[in-house]
C-alpha angles and dihedrals in degrees: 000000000000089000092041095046090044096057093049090045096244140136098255088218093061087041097052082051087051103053095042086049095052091042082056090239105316107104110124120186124189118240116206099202102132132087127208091224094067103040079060097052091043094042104075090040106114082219090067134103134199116227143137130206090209114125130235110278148180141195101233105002144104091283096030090099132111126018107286118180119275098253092077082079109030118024097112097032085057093048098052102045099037103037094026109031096016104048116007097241100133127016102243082245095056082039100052088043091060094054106044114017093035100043083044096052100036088059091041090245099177123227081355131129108020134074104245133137103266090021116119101268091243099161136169117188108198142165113247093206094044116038128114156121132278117169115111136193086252092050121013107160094090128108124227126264130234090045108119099169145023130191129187119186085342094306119121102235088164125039101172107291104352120093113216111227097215109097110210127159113078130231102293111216125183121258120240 
């Protein structure tokens, strides 16, 4: 925005008003604040959780517009083959724990996160030695490799490559 503002011979800030403002509040940027170094330092940690503040999407479909980052497709795929496969960082176990049990019971998810009898069916069958992502900056609407199912509240949303049309889940908020 600085470059863009300078040659128009406007303040960036006004201009990055401007444009959100014209794209009626849709405009996304991607912000590059993270090192590798310290997401490898941080990972092992037991205090760590795996998360991702990207958003649901889909190629094609009512929410496949735009140009979102990368991560809405292949947080946890990249996860799982760079820190995990790649370079040894995690155990898929501790890996797949912090993604799903400690994020569930950090933001007091009940009867999420685990696989126990009486607990929501949230499932994701994957292959360890192939998974991974595959969305780019270039190019993000892409889904990961390696994942063969997925199940939500005991539905199958995802049978290998074929998206089911019935949307089933519900909006997930944290408990007090």
């Amino acid at each position: 925005m600085a470059e863009a503002a300078r040659r128009v011979g406007r303040d960036p800030g006004e201009l990055s008003l401007d444009v959100i403002r014209a794209d009626d509040n849709r405009t996304m940027m991607v912000n590059f604040v993270m090192a590798d170094e310290d997401v490898e330092f941080l990972l092992p940690r037991t205090e760590s959780i795996i998360a991702s503040d990207g958003w649901s999407t889909t190629p094609g479909g009512p929410t496949g517009g735009g140009h979102p980052h990368p991560r809405c497709y292949g947080t946890f795929p990249r996860v799982l083959a760079r820190y995990v496969r790649e370079k040894g960082l995690l155990t898929i176990e501790s890996a797949v724990h912090k993604m799903t049990g400690k994020p569930a019971r950090k933001l007091h998810l009940d009867r999420r996160g685990e696989l126990m009898e009486g607990y929501f069916a949230d499932v994701v069958v994957f292959d360890p030695a192939t998974i991974r992502d595959r969305a780019t900056f270039e190019e993000p609407h892409q889904f990961a490799e390696g994942i063969h199912w997925v199940v939500v509240d005991g539905h199958l949303t995802l049978d290998r490559t074929v998206l089911s049309d019935r949307l089933v889940g519900t909006v997930l908020t944290p408990a007090a």
